[in-house]
N, CA, C and O of each residue as an XYZ file, in Angstrom:
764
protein
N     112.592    -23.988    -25.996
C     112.738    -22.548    -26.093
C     112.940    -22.004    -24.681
O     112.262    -22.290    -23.695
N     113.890    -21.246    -24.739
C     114.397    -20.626    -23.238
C     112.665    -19.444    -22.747
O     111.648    -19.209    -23.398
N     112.998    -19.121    -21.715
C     111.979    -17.993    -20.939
C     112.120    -16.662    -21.649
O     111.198    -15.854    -21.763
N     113.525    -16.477    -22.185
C     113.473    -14.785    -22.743
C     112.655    -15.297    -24.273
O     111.637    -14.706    -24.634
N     113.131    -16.235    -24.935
C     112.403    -16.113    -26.404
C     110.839    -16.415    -26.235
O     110.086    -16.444    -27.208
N     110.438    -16.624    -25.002
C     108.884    -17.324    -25.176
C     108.243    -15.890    -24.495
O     107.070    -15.646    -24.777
N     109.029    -14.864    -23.544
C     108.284    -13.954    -23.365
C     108.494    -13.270    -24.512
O     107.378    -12.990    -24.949
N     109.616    -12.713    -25.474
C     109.447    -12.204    -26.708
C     108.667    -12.207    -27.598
O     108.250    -11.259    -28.263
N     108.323    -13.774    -27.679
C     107.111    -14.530    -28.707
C     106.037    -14.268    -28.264
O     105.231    -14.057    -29.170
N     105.551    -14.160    -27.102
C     104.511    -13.599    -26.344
C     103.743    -12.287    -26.188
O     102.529    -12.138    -26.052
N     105.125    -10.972    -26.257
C     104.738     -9.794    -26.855
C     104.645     -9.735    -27.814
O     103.783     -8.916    -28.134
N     105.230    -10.328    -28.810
C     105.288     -9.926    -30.274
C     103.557    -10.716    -30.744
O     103.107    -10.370    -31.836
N     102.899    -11.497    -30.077
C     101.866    -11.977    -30.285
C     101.155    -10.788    -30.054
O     100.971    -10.001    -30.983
N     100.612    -10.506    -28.596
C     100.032     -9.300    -28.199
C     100.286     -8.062    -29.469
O      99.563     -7.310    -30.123
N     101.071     -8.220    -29.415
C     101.150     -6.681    -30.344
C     100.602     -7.031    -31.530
O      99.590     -6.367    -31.750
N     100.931     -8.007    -32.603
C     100.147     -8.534    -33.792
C      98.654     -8.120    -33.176
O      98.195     -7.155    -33.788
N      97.838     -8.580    -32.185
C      96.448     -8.645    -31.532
C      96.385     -7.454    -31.976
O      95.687     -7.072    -32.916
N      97.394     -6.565    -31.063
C      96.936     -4.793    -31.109
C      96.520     -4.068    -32.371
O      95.539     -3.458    -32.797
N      97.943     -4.486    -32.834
C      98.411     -3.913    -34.633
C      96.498     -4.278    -35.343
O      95.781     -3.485    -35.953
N      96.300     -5.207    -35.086
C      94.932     -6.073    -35.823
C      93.804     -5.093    -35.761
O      93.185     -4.462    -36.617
N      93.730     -5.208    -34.052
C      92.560     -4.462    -33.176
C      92.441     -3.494    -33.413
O      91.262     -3.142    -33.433
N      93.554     -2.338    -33.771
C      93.403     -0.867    -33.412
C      92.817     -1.040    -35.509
O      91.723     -0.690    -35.952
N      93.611     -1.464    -36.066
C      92.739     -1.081    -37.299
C      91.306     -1.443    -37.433
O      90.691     -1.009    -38.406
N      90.703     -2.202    -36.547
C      89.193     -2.656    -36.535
C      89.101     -3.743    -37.696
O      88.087     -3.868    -38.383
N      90.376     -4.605    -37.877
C      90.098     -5.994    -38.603
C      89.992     -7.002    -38.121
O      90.357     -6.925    -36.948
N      89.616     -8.154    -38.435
C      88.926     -9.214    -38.022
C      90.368     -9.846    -38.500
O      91.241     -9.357    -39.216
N      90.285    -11.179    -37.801
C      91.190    -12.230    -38.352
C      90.877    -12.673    -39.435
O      91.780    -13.443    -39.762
N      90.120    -12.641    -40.191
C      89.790    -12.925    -41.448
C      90.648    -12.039    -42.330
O      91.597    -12.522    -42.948
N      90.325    -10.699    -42.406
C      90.539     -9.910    -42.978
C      92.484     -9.318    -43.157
O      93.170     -8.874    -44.077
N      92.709     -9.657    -41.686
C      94.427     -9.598    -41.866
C      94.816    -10.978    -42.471
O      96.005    -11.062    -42.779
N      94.190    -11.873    -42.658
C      94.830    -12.933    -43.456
C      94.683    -12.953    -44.884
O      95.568    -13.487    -45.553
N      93.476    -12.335    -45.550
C      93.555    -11.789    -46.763
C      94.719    -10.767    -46.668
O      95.765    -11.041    -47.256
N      94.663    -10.163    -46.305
C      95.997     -9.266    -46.139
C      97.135     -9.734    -46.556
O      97.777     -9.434    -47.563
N      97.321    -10.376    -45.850
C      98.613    -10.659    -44.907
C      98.933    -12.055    -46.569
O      99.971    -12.032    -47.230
N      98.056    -12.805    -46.770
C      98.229    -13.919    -47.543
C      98.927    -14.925    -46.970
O      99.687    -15.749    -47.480
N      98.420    -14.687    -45.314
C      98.395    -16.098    -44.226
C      96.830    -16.629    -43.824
O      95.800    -15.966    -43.702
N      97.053    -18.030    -43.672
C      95.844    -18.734    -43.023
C      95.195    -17.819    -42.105
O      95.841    -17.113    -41.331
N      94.033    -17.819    -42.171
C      93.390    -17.138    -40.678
C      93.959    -18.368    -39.569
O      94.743    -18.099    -38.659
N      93.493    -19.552    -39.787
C      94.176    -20.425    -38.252
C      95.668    -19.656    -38.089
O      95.642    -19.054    -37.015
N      96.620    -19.513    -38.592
C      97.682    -19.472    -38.443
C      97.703    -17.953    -37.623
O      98.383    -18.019    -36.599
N      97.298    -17.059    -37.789
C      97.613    -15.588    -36.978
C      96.581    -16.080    -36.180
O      96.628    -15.198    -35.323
N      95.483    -16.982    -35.727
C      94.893    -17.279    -34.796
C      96.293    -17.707    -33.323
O      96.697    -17.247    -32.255
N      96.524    -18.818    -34.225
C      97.390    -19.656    -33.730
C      98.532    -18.554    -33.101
O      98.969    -18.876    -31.996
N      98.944    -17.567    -33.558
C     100.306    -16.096    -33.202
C      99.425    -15.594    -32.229
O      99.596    -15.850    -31.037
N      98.800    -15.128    -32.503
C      97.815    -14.248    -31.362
C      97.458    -14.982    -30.249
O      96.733    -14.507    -29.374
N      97.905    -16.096    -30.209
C      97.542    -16.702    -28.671
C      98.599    -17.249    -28.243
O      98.628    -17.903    -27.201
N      99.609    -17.048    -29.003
C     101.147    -17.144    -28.304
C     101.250    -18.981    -28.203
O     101.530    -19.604    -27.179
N     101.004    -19.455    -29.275
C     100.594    -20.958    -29.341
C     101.408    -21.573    -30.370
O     101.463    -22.802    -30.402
N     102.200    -20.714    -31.420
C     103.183    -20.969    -32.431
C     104.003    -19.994    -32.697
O     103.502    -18.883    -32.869
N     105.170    -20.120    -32.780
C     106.050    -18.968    -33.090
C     106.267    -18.463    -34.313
O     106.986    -19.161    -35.028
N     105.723    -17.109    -34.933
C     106.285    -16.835    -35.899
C     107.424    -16.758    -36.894
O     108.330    -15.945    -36.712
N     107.420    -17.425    -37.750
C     108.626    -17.119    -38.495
C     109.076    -15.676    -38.994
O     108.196    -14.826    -39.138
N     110.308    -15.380    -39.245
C     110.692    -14.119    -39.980
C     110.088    -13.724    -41.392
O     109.899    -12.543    -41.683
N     109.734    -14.984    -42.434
C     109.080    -14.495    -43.547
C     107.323    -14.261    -43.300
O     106.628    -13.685    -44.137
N     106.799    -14.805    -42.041
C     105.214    -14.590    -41.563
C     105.596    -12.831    -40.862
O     104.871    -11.847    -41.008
N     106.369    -12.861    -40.425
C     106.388    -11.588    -39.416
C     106.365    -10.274    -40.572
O     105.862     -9.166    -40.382
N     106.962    -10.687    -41.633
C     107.368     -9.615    -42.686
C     105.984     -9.319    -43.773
O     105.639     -8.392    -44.507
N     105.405    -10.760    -43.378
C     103.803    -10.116    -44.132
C     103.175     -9.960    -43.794
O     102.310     -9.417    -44.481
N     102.803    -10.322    -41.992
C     102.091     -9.274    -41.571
C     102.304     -8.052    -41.215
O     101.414     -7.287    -40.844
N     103.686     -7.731    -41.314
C     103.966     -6.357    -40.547
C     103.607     -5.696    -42.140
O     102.888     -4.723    -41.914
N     103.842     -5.847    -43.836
C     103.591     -5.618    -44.668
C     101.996     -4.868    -44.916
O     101.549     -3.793    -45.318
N     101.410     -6.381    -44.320
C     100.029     -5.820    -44.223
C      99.700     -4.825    -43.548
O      99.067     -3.916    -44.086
N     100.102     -4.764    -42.042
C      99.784     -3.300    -41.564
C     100.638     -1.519    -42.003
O     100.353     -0.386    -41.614
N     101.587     -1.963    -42.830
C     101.853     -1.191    -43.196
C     102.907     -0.443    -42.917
O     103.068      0.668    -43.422
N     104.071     -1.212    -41.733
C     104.875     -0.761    -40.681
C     105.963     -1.964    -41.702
O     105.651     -2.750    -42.596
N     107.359     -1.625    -41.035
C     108.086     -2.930    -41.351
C     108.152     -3.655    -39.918
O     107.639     -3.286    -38.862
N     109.053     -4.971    -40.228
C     109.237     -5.846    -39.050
C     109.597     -5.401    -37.987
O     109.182     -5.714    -36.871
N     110.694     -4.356    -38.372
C     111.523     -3.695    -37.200
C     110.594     -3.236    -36.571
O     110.583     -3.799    -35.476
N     109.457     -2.211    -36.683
C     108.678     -1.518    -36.040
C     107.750     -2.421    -35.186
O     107.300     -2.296    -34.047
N     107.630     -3.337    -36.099
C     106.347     -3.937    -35.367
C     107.084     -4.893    -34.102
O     106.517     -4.866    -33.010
N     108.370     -5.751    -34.252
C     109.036     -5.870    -32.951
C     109.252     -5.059    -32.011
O     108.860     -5.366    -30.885
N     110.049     -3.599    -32.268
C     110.395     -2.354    -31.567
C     108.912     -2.229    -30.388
O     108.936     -2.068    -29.168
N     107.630     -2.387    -31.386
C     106.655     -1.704    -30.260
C     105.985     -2.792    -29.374
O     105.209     -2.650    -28.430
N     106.601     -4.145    -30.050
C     106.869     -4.818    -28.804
C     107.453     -5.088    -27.682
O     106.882     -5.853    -26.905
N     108.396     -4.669    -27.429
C     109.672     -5.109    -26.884
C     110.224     -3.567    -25.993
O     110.591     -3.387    -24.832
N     110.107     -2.904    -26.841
C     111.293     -1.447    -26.431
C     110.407     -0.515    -26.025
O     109.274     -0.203    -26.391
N     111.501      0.048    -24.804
C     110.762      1.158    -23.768
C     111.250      2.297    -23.934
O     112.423      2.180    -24.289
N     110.826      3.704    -23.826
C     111.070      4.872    -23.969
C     112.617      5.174    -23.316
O     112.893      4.905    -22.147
N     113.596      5.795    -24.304
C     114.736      6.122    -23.866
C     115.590      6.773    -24.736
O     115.221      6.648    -25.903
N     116.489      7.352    -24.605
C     117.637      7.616    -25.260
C     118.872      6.695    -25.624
O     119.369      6.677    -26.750
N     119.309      5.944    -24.576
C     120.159      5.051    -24.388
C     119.708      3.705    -24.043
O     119.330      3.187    -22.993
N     119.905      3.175    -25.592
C     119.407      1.289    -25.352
C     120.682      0.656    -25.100
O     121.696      0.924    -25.744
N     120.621     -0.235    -24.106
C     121.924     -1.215    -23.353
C     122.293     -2.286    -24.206
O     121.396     -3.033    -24.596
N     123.480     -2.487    -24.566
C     123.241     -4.009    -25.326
C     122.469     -5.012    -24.763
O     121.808     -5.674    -25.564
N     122.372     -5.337    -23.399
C     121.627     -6.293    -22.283
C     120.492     -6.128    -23.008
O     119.965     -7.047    -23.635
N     119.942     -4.633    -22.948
C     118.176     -4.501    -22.955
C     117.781     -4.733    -24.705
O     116.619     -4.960    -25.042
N     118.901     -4.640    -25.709
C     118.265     -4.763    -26.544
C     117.128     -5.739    -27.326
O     117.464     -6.905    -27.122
N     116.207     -5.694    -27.943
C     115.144     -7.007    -28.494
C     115.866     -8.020    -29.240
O     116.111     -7.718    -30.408
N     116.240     -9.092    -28.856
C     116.248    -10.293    -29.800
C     115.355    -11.042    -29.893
O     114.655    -11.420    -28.953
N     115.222    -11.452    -31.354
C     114.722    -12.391    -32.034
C     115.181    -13.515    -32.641
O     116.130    -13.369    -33.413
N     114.655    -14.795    -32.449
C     115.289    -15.596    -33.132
C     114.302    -16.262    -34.275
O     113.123    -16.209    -33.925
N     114.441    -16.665    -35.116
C     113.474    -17.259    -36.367
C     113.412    -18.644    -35.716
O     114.434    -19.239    -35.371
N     112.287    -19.092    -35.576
C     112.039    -20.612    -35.021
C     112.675    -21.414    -36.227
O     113.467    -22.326    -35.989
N     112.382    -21.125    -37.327
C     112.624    -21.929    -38.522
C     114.023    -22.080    -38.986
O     114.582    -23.172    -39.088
N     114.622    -20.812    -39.291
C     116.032    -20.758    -39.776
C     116.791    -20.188    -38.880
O     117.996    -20.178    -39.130
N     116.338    -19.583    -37.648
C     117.598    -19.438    -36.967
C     117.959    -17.849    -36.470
O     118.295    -17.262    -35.442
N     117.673    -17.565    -37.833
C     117.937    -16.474    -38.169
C     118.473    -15.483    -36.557
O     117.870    -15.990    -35.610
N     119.029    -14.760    -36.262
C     119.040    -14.134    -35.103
C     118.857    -12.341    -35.290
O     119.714    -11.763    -35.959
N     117.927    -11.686    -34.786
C     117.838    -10.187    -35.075
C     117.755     -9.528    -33.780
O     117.054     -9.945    -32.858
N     118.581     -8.354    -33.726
C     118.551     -7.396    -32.949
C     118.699     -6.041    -32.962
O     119.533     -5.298    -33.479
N     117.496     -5.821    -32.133
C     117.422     -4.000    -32.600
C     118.178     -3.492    -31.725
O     118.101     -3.752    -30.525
N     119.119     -2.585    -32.327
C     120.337     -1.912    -31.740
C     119.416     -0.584    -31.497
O     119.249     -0.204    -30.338
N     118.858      0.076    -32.510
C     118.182      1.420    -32.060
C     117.291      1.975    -30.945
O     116.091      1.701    -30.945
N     117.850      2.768    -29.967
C     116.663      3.375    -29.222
C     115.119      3.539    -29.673
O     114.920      3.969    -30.809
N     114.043      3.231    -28.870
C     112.877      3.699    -29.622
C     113.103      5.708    -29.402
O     113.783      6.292    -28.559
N     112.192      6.330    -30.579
C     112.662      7.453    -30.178
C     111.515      7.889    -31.514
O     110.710      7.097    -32.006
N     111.677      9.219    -31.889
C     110.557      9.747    -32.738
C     111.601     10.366    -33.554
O     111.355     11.488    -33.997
N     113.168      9.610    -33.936
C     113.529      9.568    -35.196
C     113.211      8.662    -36.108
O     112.868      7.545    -35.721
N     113.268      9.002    -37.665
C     112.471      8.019    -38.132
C     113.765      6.924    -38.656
O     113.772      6.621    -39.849
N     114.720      6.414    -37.843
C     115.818      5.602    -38.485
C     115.458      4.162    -37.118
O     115.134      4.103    -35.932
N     115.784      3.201    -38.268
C     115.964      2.343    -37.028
C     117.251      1.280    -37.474
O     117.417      1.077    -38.677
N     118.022      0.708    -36.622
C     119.638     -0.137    -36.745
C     118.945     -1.693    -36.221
O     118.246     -1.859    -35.221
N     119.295     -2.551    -37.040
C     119.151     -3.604    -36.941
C     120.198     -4.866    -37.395
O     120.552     -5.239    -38.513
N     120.532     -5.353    -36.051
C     121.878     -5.995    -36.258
C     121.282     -7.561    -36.989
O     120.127     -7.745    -36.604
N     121.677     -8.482    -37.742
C     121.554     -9.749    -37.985
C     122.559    -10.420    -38.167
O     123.602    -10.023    -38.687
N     122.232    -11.953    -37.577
C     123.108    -12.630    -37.620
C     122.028    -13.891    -38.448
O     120.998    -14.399    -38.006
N     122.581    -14.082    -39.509
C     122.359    -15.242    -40.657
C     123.109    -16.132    -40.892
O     124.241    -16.092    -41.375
N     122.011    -17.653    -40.285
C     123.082    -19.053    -40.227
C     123.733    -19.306    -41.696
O     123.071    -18.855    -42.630
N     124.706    -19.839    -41.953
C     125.115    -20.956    -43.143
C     124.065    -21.459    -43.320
O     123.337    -21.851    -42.407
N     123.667    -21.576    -45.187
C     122.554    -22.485    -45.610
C     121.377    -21.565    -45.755
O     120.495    -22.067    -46.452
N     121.102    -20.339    -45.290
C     120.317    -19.756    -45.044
C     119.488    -19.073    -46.309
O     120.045    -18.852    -47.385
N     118.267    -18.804    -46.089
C     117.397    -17.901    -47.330
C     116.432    -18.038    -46.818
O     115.914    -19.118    -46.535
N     115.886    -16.631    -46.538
C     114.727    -15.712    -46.179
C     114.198    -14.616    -46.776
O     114.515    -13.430    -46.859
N     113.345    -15.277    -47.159
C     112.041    -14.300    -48.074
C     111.449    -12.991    -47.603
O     110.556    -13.097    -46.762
N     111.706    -12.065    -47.903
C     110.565    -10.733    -47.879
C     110.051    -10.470    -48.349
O     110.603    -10.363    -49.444
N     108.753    -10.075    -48.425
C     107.862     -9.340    -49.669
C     108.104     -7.791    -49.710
O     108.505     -6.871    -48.997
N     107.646     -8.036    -50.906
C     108.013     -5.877    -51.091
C     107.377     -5.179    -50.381
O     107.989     -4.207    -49.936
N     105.753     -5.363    -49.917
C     105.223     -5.070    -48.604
C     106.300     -5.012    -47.256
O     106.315     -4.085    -46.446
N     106.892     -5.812    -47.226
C     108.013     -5.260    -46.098
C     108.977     -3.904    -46.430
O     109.761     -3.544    -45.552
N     108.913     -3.206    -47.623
C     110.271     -2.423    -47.944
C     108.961     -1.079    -48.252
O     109.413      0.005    -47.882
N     107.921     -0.994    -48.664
C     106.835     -0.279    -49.259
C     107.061      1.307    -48.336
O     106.712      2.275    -49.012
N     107.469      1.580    -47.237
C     107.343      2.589    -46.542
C     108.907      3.093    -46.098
O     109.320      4.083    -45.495
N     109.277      2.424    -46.439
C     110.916      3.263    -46.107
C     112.236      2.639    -47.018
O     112.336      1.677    -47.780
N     113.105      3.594    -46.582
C     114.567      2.970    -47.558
C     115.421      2.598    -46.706
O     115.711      3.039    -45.594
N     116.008      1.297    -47.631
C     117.178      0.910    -46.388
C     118.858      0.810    -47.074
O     119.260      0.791    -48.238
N     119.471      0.767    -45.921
C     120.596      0.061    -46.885
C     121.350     -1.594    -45.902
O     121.299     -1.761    -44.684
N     121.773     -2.249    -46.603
C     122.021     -3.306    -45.837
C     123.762     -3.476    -45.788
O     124.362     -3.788    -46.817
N     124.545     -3.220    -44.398
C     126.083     -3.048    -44.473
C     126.738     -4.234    -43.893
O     126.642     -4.605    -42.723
N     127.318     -4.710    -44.705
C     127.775     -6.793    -44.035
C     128.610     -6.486    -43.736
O     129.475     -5.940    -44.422
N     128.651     -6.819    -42.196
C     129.929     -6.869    -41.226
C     130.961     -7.718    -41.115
O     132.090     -7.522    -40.665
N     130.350     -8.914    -41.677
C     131.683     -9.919    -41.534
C     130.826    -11.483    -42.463
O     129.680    -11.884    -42.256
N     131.434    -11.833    -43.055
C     130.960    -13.286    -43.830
C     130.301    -12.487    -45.426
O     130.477    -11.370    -45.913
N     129.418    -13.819    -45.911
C     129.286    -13.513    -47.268
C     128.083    -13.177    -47.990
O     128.003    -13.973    -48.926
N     127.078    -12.348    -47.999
C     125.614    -12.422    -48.123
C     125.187    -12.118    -49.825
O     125.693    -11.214    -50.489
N     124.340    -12.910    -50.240
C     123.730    -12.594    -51.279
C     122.082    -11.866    -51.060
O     121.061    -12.282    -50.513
N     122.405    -10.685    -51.733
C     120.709    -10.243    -51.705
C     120.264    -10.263    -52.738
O     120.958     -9.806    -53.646
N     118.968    -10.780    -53.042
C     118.689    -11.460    -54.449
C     117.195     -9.886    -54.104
O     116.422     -9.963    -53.148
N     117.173     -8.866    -54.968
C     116.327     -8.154    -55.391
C     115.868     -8.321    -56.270
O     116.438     -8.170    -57.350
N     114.638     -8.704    -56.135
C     113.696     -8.850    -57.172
C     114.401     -9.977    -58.668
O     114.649    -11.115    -58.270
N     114.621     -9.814    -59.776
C     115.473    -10.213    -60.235
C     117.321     -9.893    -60.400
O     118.030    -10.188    -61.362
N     117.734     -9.195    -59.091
C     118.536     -8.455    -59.328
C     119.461     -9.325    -58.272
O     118.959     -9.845    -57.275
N     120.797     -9.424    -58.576
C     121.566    -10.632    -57.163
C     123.163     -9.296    -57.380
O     124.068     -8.744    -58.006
N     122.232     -9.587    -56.055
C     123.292     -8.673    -55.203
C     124.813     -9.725    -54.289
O     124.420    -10.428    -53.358
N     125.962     -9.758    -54.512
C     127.184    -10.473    -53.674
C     127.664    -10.207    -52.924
O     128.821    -10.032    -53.308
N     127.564     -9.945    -51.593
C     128.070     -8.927    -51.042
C     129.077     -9.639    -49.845
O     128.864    -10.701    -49.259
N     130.337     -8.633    -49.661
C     131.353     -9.351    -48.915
C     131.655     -7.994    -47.888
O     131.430     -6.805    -48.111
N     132.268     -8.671    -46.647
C     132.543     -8.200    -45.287
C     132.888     -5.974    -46.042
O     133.569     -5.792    -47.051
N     132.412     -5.068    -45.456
C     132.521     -4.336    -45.761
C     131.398     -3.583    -46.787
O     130.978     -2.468    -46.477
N     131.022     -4.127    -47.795
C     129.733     -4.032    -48.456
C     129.011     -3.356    -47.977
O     128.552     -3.619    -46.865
N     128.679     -2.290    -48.639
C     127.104     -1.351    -47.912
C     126.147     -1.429    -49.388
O     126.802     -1.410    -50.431
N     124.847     -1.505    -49.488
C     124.141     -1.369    -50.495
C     122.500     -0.718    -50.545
O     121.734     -1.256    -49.747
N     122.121     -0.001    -51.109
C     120.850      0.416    -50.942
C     120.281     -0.080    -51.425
O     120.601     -0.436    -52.559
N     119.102     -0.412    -50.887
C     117.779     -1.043    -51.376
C     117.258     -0.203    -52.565
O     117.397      1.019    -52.622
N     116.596     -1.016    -53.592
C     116.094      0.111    -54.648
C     114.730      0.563    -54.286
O     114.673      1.388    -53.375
N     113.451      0.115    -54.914
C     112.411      0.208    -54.913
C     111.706     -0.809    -54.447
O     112.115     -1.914    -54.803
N     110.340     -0.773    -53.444
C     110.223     -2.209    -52.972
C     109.762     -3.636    -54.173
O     108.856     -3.732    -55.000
N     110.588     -4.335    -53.864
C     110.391     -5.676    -54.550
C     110.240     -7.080    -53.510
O     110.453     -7.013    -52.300
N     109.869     -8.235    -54.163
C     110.357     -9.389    -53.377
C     111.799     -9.196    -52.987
O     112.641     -8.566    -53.627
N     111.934     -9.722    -52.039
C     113.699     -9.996    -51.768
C     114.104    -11.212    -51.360
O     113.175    -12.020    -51.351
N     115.129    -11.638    -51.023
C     115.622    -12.378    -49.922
C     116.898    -12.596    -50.096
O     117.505    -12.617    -51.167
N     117.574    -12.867    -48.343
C     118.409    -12.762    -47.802
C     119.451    -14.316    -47.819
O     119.063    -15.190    -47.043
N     120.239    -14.514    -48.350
C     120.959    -15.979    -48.839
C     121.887    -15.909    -47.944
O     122.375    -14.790    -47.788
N     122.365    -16.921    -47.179
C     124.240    -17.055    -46.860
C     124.694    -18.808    -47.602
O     124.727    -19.899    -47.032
N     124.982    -18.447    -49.027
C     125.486    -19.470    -49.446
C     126.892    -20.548    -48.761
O     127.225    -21.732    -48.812
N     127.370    -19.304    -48.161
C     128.807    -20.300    -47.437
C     128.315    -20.662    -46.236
O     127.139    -20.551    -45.887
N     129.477    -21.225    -45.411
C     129.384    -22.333    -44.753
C     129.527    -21.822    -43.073
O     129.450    -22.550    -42.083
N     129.742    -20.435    -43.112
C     130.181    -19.644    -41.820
C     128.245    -18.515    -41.834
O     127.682    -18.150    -42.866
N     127.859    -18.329    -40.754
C     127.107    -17.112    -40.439
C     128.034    -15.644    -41.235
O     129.196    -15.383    -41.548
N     126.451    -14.862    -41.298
C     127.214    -13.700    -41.873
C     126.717    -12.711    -41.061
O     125.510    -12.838    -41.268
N     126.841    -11.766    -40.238
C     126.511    -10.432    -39.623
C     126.163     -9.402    -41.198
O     126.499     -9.504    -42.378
N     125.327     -8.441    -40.401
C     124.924     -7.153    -41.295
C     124.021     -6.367    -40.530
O     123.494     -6.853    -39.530
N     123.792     -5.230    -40.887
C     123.408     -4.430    -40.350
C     122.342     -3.662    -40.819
O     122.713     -2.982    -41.775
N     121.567     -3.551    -40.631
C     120.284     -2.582    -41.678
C     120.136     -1.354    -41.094
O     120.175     -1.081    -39.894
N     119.974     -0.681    -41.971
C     119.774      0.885    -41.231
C     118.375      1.092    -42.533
O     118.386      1.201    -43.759
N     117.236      1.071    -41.442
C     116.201      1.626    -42.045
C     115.956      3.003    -41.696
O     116.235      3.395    -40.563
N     115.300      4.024    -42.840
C     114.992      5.200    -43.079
C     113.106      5.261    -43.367
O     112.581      5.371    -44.475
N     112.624      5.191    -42.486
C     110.873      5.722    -42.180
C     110.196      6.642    -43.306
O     110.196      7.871    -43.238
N     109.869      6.222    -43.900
C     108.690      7.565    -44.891
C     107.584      7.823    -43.738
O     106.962      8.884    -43.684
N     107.352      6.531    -42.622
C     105.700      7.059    -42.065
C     105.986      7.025    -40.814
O     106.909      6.227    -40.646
N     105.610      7.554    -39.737
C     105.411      7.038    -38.444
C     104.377      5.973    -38.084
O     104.141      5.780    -36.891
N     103.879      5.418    -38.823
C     103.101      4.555    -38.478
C     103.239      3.611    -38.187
O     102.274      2.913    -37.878
């Protein structure tokens, strides 16, 4: 792992700590939550294993924020104008996955989130990730299936679609090329 993804993995640990701390829960208690091992957010919180994208989405679930947020208040500094340079990437240790927040932090409640999803790919969300805001997901280029709840979504280069109500989800690239997309989340909370 290069120096930028291990200091990334590093804040995004710290901040899980914070997210934990400021509610006055124990590691016990965010893992009932969360419906992760207590070793395992032990193991995040000391910057000792890298989170995956479907762990990041249930704990950010559990606190009540989505992923985006809970990266954003890792990573991103007060501004109007975010640089492509400065923006947060993420990469999924597991699948690859690549995410980047295009949005300024700011006290609108929208946030833009670019992804890039390998070939072969499927990533799980829980409806706890969708519970506080609406999104829509717009595929920029390649072929994505979004499987809602029981609902399969096909979606090709151009495709915009709104999320319904929160459910399980996840994110497929059945073909053989990466697919870009774009999320534009809409905030019910500041939290």
């Amino acid at each position: 792992m290069n120096t930028i993804s291990d200091t990334i993995n590093q804040r995004i640990s710290a901040r899980i700590r914070v997210e934990r701390e400021s509610r006055g829960w124990s590691l016990s208690e965010l893992a009932e939550r969360a419906g992760v091992s207590r070793a395992m957010i032990h193991k995040i919180e000391r910057a000792e294993s890298s989170p995956t994208a479907a762990l990041l989405a249930r704990l950010s679930g559990a606190f009540g924020i989505s992923m985006s947020t809970l990266i954003a208040r890792a990573e991103m500094q007060e501004g109007k104008l975010l640089r492509y340079a400065d923006q947060p990437v993420w990469r999924d240790p597991q699948s690859h996955y690549l995410r980047r927040h295009v949005s300024p932090r700011s006290d609108l409640p929208i946030d833009l989130v670019h992804i890039e999803l390998p070939a072969g790919s499927n990533i799980p969300m829980p409806a706890s990730s969708y519970a506080l805001a609406r999104q829509l997901i717009w595929l920029q280029e390649g072929e994505l299936v979004f499987q809602e709840g029981d609902t399969r979504h096909e979606m090709k280069a151009g495709d915009c679609l709104e999320l319904g109500p929160p459910n399980d989800c996840r994110f497929i690239n059945e073909s053989d090329a990466p697919c870009h997309y774009l999320v534009v989340r809409l905030n019910h909370s500041s939290s």
